[in-house]
C-alpha positions in Angstrom: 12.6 -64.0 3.2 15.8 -63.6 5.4 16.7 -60.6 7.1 19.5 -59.1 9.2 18.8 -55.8 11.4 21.5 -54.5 13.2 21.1 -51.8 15.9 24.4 -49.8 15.4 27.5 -50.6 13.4 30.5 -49.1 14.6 34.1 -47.9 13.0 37.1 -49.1 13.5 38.9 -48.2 17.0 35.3 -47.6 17.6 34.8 -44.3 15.7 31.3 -43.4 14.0 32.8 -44.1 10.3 32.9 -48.0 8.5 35.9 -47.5 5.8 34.8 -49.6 2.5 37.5 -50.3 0.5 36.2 -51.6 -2.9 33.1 -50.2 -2.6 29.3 -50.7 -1.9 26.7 -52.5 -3.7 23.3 -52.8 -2.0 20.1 -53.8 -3.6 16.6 -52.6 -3.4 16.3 -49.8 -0.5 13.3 -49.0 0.7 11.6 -47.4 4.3 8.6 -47.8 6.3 7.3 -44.8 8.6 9.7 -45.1 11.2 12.4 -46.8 9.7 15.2 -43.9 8.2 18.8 -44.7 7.0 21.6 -42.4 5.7 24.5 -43.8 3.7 27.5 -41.8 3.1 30.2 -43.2 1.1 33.9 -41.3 0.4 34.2 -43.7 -2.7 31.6 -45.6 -5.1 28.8 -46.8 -3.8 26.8 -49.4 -6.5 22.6 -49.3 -6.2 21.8 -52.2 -7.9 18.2 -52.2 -7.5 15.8 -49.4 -6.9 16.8 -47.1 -4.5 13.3 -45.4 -3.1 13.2 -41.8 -1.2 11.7 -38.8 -1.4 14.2 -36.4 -2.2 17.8 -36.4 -2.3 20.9 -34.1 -1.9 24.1 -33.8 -2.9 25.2 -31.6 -0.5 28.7 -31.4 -2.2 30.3 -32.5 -5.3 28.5 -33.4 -8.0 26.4 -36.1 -9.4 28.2 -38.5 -12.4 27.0 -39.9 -15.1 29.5 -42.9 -15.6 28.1 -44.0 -19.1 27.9 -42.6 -22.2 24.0 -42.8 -23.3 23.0 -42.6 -20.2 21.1 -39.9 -18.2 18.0 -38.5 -16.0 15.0 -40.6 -17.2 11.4 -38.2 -17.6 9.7 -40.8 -18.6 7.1 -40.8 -15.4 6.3 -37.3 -16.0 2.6 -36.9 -17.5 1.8 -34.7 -21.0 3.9 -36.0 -23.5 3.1 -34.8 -27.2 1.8 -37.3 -29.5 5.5 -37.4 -31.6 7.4 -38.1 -28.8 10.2 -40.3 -28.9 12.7 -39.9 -25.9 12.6 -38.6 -22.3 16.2 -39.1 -21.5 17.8 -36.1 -21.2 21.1 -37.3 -21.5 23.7 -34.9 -22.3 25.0 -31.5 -21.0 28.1 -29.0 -22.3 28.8 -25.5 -22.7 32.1 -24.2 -24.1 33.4 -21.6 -26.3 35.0 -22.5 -30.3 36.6 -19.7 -32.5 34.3 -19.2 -35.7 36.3 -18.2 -38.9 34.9 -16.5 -42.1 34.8 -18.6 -45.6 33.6 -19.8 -49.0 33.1 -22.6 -50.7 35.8 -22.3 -53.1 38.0 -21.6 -50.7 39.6 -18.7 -52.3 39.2 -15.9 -49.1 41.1 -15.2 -46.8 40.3 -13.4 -43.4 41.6 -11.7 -40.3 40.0 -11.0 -37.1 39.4 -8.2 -34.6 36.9 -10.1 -33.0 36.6 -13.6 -33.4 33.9 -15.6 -30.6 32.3 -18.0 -30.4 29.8 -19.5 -27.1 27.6 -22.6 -27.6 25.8 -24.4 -25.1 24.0 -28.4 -25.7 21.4 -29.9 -23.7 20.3 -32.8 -25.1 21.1 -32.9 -28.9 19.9 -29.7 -28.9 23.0 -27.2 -30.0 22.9 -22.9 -29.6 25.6 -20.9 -30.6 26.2 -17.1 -30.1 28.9 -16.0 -32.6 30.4 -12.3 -33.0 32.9 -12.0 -36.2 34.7 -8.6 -37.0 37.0 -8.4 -39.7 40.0 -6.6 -40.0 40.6 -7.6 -44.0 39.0 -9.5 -46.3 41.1 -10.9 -49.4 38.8 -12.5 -52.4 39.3 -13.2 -55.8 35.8 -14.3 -56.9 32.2 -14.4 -56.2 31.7 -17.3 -53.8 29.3 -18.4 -51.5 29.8 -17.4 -47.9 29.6 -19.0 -44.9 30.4 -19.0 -41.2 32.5 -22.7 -39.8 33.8 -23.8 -36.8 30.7 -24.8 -35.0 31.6 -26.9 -32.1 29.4 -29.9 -33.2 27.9 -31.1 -36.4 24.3 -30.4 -37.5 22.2 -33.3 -37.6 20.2 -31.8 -40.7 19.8 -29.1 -43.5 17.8 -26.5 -41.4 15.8 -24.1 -43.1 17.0 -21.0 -44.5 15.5 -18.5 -41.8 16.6 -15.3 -40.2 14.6 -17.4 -37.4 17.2 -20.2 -37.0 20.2 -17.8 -37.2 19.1 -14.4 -36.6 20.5 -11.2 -35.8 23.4 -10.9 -38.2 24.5 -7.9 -39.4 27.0 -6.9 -42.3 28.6 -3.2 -42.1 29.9 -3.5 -45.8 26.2 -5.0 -47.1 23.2 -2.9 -46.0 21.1 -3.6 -48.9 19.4 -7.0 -47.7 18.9 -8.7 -44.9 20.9 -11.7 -44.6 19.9 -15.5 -43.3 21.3 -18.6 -43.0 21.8 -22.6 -43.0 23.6 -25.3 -41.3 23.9 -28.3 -44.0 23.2 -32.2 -42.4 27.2 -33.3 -41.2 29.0 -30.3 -41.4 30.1 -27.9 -39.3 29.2 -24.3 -40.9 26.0 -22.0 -41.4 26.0 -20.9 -45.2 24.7 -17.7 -45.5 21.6 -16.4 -48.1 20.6 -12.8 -48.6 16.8 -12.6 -49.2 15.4 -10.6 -52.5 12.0 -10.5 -54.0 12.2 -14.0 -55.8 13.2 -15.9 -52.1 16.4 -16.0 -51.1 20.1 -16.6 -53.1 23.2 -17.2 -52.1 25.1 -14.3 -49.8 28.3 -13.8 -51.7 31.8 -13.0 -50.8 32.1 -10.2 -53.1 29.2 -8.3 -51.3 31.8 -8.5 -47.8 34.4 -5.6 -46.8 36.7 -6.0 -45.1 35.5 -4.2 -41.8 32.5 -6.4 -42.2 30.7 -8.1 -38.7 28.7 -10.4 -38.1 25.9 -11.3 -34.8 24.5 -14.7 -35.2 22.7 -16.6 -32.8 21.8 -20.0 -34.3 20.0 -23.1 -33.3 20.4 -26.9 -34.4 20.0 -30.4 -33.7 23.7 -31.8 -33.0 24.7 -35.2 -35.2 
């Protein structure tokens, strides 16, 4: 096995900084007791190997995830469940959207004194806080209702819970309590009221037009 040690490199016009132009690719770095090393680089610096320490710190900045897929690997951690299939978490956003208020034949139309929308994703794991007021409401049939403009498309039919999107409240419709969905590729939670046979669908008609609506709501992003 070759090696090279070198006591001390030194900058150019023999400052305490080597300039790399292109960048820096270094295999495997490891220690012994005795042996320390601190690399700082003001561009890209390349590990490919396995890069060995006990902690590190990024002291400013932040760390980059260059490729898509890609991200902090758990997989050394001990516990796992039985069903598990991935310890890569491997995506992070938060953002806000602008939820609207519809039906599936398209036939209402809505303004807004309050229209927000917050979501966060870590993972494929997608929440959303919504708050909807409504300033009018125009309708010309019974039609199921639903809330769109989620950020990211659900993964799945979730189930028809107050659990998944709870908390949402209807000033004009008192007389149930009302749940709802998000359908597999789409970008909506339909909404249910529940009565003593289950649940069936919430309908337009049953909305004024100073109506609100709180939802927090949960999913699995496509």
């Amino acid at each position: 096995m070759s090696e090279i040690r070198v006591t001390s490199v030194v900058g150019e016009n023999g400052g305490d900084r080597v300039g790399l132009t292109t960048g820096l690719t270094v295999g495997p770095l490891t220690g012994t007791t005795g042996i320390g090393a601190t690399i700082t680089h003001h561009g890209h610096a390349q590990f490919a190997g396995v890069c060995t320490a006990t902690s590190s710190t990024v002291s400013s900045g932040n760390v980059v995830i260059g490729t898509a897929g890609k991200g902090i690997d758990y997989s050394a951690q001990s516990g796992t469940a039985a069903g598990m299939a991935s310890e890569l978490l491997d995506h992070y956003e938060e953002g806000t959207f602008s939820p609207t208020f519809g039906a599936s034949n398209g036939t209402s139309t809505a303004a807004y004194s309050t229209q927000s929308g917050k979501y966060t994703r870590i993972g494929n794991i997608v929440h959303v806080q919504i708050r909807i007021t409504l300033s009018s409401l125009s309708t010309n049939s019974h039609s199921h209702a639903w809330i769109s403009g989620l950020p990211i498309a659900s993964a799945e039919r979730t189930a028809t819970s107050s659990i998944i999107c709870g908390g949402m409240q209807n000033s004009g419709y008192n007389s149930f309590p009302i749940a709802g969905r998000t359908e597999a590729g789409a970008t909506r939670i339909e909404l249910f009221q529940a009565t003593n046979g289950g649940v069936t669908d919430f309908s337009t008609s049953s909305v004024s037009g100073t109506a609100y609506f709180i939802v927090q709501c949960t999913y699995r992003a496509a």
